[in-house]
N, CA and C atoms as an extended XYZ file, in Angstrom:
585
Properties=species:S:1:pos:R:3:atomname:S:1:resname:S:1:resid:I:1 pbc="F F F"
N        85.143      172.879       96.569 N   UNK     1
C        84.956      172.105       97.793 CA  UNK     1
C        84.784      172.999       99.010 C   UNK     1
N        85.196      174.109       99.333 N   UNK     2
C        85.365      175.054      100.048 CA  UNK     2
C        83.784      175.223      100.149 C   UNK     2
N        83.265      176.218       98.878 N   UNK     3
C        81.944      176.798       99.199 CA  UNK     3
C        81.143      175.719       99.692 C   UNK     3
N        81.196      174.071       99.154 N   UNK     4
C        80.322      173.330       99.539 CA  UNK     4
C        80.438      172.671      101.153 C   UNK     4
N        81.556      173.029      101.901 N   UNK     5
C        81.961      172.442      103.060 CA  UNK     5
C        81.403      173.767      104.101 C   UNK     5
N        81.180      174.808      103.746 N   UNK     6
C        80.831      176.321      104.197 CA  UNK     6
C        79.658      176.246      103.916 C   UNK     6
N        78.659      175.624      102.878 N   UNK     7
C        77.445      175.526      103.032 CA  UNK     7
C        76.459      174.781      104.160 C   UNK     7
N        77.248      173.641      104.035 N   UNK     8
C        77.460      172.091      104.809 CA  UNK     8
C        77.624      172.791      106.478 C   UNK     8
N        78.325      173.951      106.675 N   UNK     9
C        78.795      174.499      108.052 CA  UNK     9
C        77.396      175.147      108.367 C   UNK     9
N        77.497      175.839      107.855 N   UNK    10
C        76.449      176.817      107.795 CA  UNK    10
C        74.333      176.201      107.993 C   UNK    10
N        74.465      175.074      107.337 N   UNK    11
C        73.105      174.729      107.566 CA  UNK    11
C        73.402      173.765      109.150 C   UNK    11
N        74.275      173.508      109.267 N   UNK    12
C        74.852      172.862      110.340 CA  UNK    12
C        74.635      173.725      111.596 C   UNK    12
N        74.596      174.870      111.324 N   UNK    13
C        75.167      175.653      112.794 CA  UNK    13
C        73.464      176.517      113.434 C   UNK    13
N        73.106      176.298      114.588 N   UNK    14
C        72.072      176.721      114.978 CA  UNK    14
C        71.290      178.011      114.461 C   UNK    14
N        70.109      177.672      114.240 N   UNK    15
C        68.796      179.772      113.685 CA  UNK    15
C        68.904      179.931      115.198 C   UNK    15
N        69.080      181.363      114.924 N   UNK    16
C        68.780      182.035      116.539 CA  UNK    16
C        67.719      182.928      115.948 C   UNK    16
N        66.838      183.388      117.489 N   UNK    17
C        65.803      183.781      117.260 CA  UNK    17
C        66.153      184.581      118.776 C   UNK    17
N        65.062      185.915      118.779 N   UNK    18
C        64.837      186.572      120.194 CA  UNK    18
C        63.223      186.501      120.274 C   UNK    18
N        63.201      187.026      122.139 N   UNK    19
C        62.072      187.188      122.714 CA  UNK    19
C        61.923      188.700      123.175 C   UNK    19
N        60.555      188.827      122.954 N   UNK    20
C        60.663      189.971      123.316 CA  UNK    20
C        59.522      190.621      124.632 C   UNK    20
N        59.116      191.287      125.762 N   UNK    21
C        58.399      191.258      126.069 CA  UNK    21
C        57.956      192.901      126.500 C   UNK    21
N        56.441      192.997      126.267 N   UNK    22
C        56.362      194.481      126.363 CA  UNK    22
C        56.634      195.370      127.631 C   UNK    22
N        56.459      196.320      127.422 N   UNK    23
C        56.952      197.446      128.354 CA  UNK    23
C        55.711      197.982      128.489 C   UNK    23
N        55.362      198.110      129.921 N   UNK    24
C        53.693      198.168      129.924 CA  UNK    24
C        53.778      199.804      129.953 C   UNK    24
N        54.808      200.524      130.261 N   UNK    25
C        55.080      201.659      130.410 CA  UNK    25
C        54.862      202.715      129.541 C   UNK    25
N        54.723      201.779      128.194 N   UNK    26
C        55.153      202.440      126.932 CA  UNK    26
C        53.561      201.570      126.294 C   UNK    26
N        52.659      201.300      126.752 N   UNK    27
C        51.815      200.220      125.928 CA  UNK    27
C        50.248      200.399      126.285 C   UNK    27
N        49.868      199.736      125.420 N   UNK    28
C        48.434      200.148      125.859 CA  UNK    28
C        47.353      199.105      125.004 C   UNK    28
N        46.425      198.210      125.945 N   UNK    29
C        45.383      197.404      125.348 CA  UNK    29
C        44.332      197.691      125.641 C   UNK    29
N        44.081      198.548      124.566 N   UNK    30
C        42.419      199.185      124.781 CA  UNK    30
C        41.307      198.774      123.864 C   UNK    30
N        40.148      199.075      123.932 N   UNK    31
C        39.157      199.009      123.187 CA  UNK    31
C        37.892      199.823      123.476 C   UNK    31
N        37.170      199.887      122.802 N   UNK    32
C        35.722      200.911      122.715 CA  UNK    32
C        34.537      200.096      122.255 C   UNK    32
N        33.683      200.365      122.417 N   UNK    33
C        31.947      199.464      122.426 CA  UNK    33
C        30.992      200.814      122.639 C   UNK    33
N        29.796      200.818      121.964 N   UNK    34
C        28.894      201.869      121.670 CA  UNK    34
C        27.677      201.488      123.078 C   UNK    34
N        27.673      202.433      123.426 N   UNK    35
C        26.859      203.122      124.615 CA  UNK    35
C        25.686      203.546      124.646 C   UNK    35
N        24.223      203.133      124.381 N   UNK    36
C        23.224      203.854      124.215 CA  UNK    36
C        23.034      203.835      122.443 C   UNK    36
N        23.946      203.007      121.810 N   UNK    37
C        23.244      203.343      120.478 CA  UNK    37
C        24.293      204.572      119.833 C   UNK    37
N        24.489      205.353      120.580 N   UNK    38
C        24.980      206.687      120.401 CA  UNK    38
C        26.307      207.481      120.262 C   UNK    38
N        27.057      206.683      121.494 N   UNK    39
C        28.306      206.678      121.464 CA  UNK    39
C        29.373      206.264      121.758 C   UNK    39
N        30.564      206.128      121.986 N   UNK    40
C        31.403      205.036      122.535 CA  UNK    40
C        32.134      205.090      123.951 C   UNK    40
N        32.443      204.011      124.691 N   UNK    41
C        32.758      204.505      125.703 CA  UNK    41
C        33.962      203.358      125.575 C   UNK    41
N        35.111      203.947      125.517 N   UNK    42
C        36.818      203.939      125.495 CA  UNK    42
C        37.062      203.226      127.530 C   UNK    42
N        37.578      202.171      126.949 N   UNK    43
C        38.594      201.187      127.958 CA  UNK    43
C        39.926      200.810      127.501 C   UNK    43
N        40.754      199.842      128.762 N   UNK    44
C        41.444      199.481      128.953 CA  UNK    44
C        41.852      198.619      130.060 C   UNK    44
N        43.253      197.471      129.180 N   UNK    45
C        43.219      196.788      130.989 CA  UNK    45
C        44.859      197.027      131.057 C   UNK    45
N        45.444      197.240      132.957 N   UNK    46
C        46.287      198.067      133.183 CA  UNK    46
C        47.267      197.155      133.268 C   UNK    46
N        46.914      195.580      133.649 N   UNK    47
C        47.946      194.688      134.059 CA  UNK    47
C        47.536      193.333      132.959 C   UNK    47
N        48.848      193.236      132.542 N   UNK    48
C        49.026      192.520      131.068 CA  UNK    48
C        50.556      191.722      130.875 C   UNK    48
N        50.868      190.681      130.306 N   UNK    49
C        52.197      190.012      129.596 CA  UNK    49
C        51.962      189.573      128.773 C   UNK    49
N        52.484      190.284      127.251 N   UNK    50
C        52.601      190.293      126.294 CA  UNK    50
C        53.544      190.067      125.799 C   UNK    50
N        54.302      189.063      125.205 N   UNK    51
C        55.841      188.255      124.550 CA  UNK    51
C        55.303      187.849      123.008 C   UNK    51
N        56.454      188.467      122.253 N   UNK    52
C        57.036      187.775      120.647 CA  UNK    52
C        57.606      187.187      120.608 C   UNK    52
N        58.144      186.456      119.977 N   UNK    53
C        59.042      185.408      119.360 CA  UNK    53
C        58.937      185.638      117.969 C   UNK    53
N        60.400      186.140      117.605 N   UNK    54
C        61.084      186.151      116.388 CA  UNK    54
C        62.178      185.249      115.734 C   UNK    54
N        61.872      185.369      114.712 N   UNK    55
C        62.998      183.974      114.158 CA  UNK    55
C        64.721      184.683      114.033 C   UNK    55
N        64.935      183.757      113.281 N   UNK    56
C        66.868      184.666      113.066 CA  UNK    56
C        66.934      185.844      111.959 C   UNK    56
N        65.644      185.704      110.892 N   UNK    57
C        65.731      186.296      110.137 CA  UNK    57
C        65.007      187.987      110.515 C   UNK    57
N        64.311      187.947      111.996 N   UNK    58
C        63.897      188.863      112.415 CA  UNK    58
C        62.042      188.716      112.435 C   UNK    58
N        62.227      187.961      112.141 N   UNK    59
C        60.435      187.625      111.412 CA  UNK    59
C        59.694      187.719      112.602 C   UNK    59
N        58.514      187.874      112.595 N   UNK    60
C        57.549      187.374      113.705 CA  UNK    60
C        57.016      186.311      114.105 C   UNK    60
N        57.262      185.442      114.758 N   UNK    61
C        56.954      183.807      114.018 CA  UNK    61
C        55.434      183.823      115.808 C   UNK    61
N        55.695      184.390      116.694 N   UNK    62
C        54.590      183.646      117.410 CA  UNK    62
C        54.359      184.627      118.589 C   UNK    62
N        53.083      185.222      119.189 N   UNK    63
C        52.392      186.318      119.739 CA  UNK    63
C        51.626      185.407      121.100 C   UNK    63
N        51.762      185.511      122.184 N   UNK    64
C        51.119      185.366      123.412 CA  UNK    64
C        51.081      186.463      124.684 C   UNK    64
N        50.182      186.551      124.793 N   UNK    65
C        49.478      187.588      125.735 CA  UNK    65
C        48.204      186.913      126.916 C   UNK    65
N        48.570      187.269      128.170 N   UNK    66
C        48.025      187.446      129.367 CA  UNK    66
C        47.641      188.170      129.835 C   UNK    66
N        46.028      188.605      130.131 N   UNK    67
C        45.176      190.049      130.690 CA  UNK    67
C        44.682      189.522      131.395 C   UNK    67
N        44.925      190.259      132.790 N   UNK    68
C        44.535      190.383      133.933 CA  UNK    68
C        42.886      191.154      133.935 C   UNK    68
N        41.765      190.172      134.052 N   UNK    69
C        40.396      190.548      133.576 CA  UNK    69
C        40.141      191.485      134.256 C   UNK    69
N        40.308      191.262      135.644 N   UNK    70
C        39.820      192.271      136.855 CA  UNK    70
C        40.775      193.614      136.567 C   UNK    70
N        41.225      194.140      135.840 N   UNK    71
C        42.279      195.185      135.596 CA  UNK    71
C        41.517      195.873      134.790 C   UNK    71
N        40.113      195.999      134.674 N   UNK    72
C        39.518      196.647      133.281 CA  UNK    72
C        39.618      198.250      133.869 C   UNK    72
N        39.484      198.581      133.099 N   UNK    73
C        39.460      200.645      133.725 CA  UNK    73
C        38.632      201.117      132.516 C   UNK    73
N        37.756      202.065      132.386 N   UNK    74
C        36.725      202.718      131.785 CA  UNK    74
C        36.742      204.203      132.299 C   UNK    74
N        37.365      204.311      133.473 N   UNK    75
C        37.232      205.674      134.071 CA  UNK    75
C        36.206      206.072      135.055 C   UNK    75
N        35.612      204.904      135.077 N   UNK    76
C        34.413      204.592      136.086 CA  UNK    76
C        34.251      203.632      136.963 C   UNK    76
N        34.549      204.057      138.176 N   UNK    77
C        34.359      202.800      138.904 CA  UNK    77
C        33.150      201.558      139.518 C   UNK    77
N        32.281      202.503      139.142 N   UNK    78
C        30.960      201.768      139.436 CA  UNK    78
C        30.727      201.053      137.991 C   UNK    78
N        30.842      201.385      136.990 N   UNK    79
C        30.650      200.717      135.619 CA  UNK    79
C        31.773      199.271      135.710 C   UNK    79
N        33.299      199.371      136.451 N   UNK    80
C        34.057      198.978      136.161 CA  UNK    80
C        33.706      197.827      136.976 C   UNK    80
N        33.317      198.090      138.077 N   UNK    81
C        32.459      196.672      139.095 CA  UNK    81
C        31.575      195.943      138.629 C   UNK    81
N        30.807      196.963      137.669 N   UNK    82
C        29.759      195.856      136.499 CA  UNK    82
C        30.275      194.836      135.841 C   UNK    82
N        31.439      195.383      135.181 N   UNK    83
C        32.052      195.033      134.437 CA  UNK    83
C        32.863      193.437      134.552 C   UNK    83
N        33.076      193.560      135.893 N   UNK    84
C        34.070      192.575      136.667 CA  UNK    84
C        33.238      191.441      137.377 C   UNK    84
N        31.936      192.139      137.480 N   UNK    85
C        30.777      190.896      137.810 CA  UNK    85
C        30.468      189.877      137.306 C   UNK    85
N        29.708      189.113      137.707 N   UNK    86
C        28.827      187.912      137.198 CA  UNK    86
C        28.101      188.125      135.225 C   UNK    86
N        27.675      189.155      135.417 N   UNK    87
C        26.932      190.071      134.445 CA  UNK    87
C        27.888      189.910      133.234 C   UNK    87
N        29.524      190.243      133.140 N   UNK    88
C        30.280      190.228      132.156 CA  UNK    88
C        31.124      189.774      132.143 C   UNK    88
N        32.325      189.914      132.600 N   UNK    89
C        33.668      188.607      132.914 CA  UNK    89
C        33.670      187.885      133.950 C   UNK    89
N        32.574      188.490      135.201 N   UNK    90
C        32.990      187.642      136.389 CA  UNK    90
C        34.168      186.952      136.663 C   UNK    90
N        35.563      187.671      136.838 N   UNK    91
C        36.426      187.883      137.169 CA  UNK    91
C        37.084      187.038      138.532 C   UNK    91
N        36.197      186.743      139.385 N   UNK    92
C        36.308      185.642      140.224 CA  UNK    92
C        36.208      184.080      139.891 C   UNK    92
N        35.900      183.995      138.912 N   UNK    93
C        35.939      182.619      138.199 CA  UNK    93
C        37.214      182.601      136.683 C   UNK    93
N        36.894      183.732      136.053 N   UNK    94
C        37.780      183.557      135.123 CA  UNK    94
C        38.520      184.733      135.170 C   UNK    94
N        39.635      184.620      135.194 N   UNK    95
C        40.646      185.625      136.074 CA  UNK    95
C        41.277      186.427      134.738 C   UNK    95
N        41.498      185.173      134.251 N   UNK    96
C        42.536      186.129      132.838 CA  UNK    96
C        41.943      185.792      131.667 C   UNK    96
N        42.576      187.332      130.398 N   UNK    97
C        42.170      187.105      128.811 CA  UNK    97
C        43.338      186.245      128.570 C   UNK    97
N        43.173      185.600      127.763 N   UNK    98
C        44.946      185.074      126.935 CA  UNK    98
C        44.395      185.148      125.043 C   UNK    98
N        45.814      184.961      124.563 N   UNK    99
C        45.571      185.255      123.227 CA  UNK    99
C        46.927      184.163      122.647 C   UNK    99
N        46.750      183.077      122.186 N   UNK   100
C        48.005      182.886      121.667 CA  UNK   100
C        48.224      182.910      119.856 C   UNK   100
N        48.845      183.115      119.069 N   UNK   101
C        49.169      183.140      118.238 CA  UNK   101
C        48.807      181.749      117.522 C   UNK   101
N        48.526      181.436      116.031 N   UNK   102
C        48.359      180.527      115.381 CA  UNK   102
C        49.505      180.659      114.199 C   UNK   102
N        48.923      181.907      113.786 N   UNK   103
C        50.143      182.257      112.030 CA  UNK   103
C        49.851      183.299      112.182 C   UNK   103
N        51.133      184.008      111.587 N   UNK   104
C        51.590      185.268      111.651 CA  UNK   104
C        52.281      185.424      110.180 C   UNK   104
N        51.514      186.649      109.538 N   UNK   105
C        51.543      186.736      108.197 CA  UNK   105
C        52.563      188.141      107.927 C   UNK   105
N        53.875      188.106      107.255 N   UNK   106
C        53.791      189.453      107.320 CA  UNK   106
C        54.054      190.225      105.735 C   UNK   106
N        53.728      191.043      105.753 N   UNK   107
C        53.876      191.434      103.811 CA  UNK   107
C        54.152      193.198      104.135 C   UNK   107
N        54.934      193.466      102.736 N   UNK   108
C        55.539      194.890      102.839 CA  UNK   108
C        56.878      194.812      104.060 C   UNK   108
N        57.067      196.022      104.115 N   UNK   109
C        58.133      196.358      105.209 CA  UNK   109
C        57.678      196.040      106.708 C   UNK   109
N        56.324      196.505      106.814 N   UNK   110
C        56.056      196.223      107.878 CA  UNK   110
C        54.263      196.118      108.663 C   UNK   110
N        53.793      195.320      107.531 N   UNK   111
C        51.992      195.248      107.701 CA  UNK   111
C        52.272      193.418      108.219 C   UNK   111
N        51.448      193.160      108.872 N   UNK   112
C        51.301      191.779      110.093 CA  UNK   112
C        50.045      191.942      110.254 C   UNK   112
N        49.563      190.355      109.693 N   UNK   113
C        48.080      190.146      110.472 CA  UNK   113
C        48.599      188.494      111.404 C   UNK   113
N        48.082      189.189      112.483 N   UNK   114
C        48.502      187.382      113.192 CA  UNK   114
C        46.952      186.717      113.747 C   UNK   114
N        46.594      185.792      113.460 N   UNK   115
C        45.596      185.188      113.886 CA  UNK   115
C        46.131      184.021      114.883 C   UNK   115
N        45.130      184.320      115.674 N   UNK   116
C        45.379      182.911      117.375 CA  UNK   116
C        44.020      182.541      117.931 C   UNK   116
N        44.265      182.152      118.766 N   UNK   117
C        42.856      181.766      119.998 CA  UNK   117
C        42.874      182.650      121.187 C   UNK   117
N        41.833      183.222      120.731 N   UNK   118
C        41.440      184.514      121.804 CA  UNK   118
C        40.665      183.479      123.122 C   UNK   118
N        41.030      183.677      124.268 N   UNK   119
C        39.964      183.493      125.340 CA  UNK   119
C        39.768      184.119      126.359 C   UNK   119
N        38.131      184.107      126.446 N   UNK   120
C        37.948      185.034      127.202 CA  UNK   120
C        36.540      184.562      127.993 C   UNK   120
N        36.281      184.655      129.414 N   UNK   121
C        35.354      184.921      129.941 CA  UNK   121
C        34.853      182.960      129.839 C   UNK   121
N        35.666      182.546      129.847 N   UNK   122
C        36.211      180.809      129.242 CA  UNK   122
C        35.350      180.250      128.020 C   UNK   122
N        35.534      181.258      127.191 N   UNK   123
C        35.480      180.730      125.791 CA  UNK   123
C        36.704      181.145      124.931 C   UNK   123
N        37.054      180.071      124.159 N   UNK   124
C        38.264      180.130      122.979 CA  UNK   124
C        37.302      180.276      121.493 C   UNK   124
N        37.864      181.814      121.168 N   UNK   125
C        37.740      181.809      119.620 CA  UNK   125
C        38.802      182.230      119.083 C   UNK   125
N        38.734      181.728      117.234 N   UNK   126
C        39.491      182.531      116.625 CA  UNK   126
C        39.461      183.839      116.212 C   UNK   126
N        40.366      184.459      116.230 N   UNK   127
C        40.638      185.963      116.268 CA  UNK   127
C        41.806      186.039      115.335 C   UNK   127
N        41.341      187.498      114.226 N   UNK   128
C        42.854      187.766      113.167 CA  UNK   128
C        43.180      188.973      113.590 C   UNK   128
N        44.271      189.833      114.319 N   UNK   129
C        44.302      191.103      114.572 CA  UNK   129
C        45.620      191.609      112.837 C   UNK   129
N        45.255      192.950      112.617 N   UNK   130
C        45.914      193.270      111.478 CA  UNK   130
C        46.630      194.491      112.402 C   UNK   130
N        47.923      194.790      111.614 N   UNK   131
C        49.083      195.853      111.894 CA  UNK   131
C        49.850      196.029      111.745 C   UNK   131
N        51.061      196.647      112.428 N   UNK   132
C        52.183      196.933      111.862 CA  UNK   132
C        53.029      196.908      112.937 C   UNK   132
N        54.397      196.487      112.779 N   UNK   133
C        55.722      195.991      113.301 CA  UNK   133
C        56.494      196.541      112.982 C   UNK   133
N        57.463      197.062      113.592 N   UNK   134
C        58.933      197.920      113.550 CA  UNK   134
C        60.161      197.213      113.532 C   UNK   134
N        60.984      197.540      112.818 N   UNK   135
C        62.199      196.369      112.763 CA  UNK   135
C        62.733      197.235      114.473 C   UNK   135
N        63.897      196.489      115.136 N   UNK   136
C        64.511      196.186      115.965 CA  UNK   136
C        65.446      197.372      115.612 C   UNK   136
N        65.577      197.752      116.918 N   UNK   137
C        66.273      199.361      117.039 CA  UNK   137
C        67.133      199.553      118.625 C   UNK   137
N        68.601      199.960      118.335 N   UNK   138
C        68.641      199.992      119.994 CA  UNK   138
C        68.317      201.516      120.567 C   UNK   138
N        68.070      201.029      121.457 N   UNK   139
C        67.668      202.584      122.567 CA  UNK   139
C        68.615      203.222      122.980 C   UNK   139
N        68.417      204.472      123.453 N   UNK   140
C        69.668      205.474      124.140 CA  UNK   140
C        70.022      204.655      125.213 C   UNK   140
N        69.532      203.440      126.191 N   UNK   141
C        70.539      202.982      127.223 CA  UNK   141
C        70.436      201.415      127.412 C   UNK   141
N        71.140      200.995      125.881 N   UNK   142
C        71.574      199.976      125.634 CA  UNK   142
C        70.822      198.704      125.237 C   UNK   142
N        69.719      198.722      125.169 N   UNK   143
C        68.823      197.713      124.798 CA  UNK   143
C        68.543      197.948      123.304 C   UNK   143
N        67.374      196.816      123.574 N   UNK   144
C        67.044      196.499      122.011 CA  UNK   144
C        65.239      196.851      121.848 C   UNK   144
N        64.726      197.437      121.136 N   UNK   145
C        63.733      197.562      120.880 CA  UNK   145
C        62.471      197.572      119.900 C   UNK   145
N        61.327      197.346      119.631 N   UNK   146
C        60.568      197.678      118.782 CA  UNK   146
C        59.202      197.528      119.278 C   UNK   146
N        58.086      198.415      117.854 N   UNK   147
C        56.802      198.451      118.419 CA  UNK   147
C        55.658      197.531      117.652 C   UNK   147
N        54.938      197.077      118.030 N   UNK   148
C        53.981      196.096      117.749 CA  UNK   148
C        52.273      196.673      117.499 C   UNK   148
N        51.138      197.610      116.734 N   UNK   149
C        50.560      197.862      117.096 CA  UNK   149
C        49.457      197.398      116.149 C   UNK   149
N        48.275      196.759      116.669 N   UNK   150
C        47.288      195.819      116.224 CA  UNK   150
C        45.487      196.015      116.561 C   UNK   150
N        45.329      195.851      115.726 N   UNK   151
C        43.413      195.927      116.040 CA  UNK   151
C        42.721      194.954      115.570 C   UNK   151
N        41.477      194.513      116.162 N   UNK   152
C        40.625      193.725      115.575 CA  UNK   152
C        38.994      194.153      116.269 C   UNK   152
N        37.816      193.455      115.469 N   UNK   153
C        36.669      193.773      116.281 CA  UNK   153
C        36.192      192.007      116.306 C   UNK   153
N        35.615      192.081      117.432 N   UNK   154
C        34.703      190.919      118.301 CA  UNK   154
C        33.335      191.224      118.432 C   UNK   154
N        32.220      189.940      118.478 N   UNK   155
C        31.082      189.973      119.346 CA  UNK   155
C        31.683      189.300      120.480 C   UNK   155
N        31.028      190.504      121.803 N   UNK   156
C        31.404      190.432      123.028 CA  UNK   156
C        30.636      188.873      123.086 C   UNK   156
N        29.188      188.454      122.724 N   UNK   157
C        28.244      187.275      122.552 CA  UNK   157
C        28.307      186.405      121.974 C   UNK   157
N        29.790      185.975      121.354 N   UNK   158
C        30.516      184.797      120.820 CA  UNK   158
C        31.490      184.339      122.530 C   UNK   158
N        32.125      185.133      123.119 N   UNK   159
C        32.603      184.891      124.248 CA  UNK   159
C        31.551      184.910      125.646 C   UNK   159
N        30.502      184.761      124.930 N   UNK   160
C        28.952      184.522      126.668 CA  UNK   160
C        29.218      185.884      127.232 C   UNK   160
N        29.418      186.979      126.659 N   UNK   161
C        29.195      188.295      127.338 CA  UNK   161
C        28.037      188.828      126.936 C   UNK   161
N        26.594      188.344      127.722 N   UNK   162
C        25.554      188.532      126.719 CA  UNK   162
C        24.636      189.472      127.872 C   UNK   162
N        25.220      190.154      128.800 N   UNK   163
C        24.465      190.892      129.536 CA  UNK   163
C        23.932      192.353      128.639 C   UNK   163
N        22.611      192.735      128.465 N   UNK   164
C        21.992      194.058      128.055 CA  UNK   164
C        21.124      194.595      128.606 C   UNK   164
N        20.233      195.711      128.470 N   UNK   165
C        19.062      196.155      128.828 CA  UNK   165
C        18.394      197.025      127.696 C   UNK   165
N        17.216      196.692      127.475 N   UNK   166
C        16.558      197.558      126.133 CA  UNK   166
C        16.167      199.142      126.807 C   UNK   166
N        16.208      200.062      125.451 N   UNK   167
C        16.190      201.380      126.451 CA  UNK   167
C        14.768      202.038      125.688 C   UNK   167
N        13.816      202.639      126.156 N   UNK   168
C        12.753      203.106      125.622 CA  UNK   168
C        12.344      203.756      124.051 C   UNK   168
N        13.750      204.371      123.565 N   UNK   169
C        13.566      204.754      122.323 CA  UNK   169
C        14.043      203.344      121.327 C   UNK   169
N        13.953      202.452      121.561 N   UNK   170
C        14.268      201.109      120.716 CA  UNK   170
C        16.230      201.120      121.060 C   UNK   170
N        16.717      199.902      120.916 N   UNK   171
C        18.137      199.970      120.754 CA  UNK   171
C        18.480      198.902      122.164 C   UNK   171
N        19.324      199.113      122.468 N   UNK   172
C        19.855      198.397      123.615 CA  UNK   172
C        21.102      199.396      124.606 C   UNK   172
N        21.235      199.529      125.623 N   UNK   173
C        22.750      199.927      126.529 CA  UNK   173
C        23.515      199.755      125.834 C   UNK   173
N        23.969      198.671      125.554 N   UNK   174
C        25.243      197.920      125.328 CA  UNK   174
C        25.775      197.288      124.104 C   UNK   174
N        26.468      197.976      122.867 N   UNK   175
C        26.734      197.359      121.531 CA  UNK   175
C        27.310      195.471      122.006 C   UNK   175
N        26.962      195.154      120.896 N   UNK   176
C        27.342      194.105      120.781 CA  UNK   176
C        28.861      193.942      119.863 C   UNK   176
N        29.359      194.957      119.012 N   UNK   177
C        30.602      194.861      118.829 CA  UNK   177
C        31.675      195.655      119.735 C   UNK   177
N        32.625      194.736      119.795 N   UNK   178
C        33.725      195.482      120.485 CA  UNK   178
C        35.409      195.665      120.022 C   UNK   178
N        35.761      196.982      119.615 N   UNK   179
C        36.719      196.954      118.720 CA  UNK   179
C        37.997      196.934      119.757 C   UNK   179
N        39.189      195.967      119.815 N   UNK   180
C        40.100      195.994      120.113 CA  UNK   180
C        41.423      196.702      119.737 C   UNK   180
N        42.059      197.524      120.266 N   UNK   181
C        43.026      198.337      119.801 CA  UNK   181
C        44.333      198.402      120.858 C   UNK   181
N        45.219      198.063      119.697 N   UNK   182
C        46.869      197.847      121.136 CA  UNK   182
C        47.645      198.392      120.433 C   UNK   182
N        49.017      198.764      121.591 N   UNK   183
C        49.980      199.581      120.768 CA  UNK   183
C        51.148      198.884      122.327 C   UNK   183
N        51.978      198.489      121.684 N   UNK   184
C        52.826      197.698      122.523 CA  UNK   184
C        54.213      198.322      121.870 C   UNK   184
N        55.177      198.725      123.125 N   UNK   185
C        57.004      198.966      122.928 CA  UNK   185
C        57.342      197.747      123.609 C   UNK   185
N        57.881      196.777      123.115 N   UNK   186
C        58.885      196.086      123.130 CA  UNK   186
C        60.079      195.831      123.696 C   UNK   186
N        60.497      195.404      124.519 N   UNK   187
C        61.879      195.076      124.722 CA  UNK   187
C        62.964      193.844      124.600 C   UNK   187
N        63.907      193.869      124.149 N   UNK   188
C        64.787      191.888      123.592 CA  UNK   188
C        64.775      191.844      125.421 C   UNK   188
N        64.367      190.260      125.237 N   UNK   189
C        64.659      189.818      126.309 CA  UNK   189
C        65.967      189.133      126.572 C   UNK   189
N        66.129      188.573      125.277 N   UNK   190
C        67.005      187.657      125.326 CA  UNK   190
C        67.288      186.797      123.784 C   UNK   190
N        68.091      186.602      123.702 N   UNK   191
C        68.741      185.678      122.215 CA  UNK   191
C        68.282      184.081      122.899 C   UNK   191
N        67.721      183.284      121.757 N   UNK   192
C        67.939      182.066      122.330 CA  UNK   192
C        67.652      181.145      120.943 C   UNK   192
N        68.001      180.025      120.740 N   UNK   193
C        68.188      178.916      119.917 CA  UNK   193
C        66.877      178.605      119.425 C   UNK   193
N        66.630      178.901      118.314 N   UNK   194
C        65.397      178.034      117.184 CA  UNK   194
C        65.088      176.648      117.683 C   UNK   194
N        64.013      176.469      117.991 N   UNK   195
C        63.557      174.891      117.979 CA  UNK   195
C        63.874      174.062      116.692 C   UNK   195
């Protein structure tokens, strides 16, 4: 009667789960797109909120992220004004990327593919990013931590980013794939109660 009144307690008593949100300090959402046919030219955007949600068992259960469009950096500022124009995000109309989570798969110790609804430039697609997750670790000054790091590739021309120019030896400026690459540190925000 014991074990069954302790079972009875036990499914009784609330899943806790944490949040976690990145440390932009420690993080980075970049990507690269081919240049001339030839070669790649490496970005990033600087201002971002990125939050997990984990279950009790530690799991990954749900991924949302906020990019600040006008935040793009390339290392160029005249490219980066292109960039922010009418021509490609036009940034004055659609301000932010978002990404929310759908399912989050995880297998092995620590391989995660999470697929969500990417939007961007105000189109919603689906998107699967694949990677790897770190179990939960505390830091030298008292927190809780882990790292999150994920890739996927896009046509920029599924999201209406369809600005190009053809260049004399055949080809185009501007690839049409664009590979996404992140590497996010983590911090617990907080413990809070399973829905």
């Amino acid at each position: 009667m014991k074990r069954v009144a302790l079972l009875v307690l036990a499914l009784a008593l609330p899943a806790f789960g944490a949040e976690w949100i990145a440390d932009n300090a420690h993080s980075e959402v970049g990507f690269r797109i081919r240049h001339l046919m030839i070669s790649n030219v490496k970005g990033k955007f600087k201002d971002y909120t990125v939050t997990l949600t984990t279950d009790d068992k530690d799991k990954l259960t749900k991924v949302e992220a906020t990019i600040d469009a006008k935040s793009i950096d390339t290392g160029n500022e005249k490219r980066d004004e292109h960039l922010r124009s009418a021509d490609f995000f036009d940034v004055e109309k659609q301000k932010d990327i978002t990404f929310k989570s759908t399912k989050v798969t995880q297998s092995g110790k620590d391989k995660i593919k999470i697929t969500g609804d990417l939007t961007m430039h105000g189109v919603t697609k689906p998107v699967t990013f694949d990677g790897t997750i770190t179990k939960a670790m505390k830091d030298p000054f008292g927190g809780t931590r882990r790292a999150l790091a994920a890739k996927t590739k896009i046509n920029r021309k599924d999201f209406g980013l369809n600005w190009n120019k053809a260049i004399e030896t055949g080809g185009v400026v501007v690839g049409d794939e664009v590979n996404i690459e992140t590497e996010f540190e983590f911090t617990q925000k907080e413990e809070k109660k399973a829905e």
